[in-house]
Structure formats: C-alpha cells, structure tokens
C-alpha positions in Angstrom: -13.3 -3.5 14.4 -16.9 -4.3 14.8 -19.1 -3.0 17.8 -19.3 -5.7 20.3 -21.5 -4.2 23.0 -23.8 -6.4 25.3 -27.0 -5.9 27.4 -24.5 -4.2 30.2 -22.9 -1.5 28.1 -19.7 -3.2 28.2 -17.9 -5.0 24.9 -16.7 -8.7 25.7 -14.3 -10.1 22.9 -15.9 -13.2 21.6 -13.2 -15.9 19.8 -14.4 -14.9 16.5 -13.8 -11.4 16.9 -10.5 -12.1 18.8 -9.3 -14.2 15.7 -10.4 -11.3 13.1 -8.7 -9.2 15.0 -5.3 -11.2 15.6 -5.6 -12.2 12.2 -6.1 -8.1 11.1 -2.5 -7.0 12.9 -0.8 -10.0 11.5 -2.1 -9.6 8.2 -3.1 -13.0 7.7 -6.7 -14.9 7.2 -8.6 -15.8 10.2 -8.8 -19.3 8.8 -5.2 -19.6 9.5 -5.1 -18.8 12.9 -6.2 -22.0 15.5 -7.3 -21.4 19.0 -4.1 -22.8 19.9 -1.3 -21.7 17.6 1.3 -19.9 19.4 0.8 -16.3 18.4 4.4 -15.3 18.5 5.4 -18.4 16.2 2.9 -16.7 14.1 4.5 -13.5 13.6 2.6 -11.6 17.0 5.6 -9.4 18.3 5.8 -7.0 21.4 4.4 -3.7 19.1 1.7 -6.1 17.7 0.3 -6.9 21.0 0.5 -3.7 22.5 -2.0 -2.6 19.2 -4.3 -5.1 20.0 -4.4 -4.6 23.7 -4.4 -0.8 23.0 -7.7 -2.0 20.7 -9.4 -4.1 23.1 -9.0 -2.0 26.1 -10.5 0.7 23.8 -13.3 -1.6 23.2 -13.7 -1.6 27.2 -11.7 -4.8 28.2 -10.0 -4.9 31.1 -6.5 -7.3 30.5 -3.0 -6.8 30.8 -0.1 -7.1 28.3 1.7 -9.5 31.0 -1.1 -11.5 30.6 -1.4 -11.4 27.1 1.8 -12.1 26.6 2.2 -15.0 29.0 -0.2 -17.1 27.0 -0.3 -16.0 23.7 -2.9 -18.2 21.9 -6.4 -17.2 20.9 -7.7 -20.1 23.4 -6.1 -18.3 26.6 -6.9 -14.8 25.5 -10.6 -15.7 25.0 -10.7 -17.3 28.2 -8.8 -13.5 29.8 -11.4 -11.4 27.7 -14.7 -13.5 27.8 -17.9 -12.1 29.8 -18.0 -13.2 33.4 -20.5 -16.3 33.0 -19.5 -17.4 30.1 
C-alpha cells in the first residue's frame, strides 16, 4: 500500500489508490476494474471487504463496512473516502 498522507496528517484514498487496492485483494489489474463495475460481480466477497476496510481504516479513514457494502463500486467508495472538499 503506498503512503497517502496530506498537509493535515490524515490519508484520504484517492480513486487510483482505491482501484490498486481493490484490484490487489482481488488479484486482478487495475485496468480491469471501472469506477462503476459492481465489485461483488467482480469477485469482492464479505472477507475481501472487511481486508480492505481493515486497510483503509489503518490508513486513517473513517467508513463503515455497511457502507461499503451498500454500494460497492469504486465511484461510490471514492465519493465515502475522499477529503472533505474535494
């Protein structure tokens, strides 16, 4: 995982880094992962999105797996994990 740490000492998930890391715990390219492919079509399962959640809230996000879960495409997570502002 690469060190995503801004100005404020927190570590937003940008898209690109979202879709390395989707694409890492499915074991797939990034290339073949669109903002708005259903995740779970794509092989995401319940012990594959706890990792990355696990991942990401090690990486100081603040998300929940309900709301992963409830919208699992790389367009919706971006928009739960992005920077306030942005």
């Amino acid at each position: 995982m690469t060190d995503r740490t801004d100005s404020t000492g927190t570590q937003p998930l940008r898209t690109d880094a979202l879709r390395a890391d989707v694409a890492d715990i499915l074991g797939v390219s990034p290339a073949e992962i669109g903002d708005d492919d259903d995740l779970v079509d794509a092989g995401l399962d319940s012990v594959r999105l706890l990792a990355l959640l696990n991942r990401w809230q090690v990486a100081g996000t603040s998300v929940s797996f309900l709301d992963l879960a409830e919208r699992p495409t790389v367009a919706a997570w971006a928009g739960l994990l992005a920077p306030a502002g942005e």
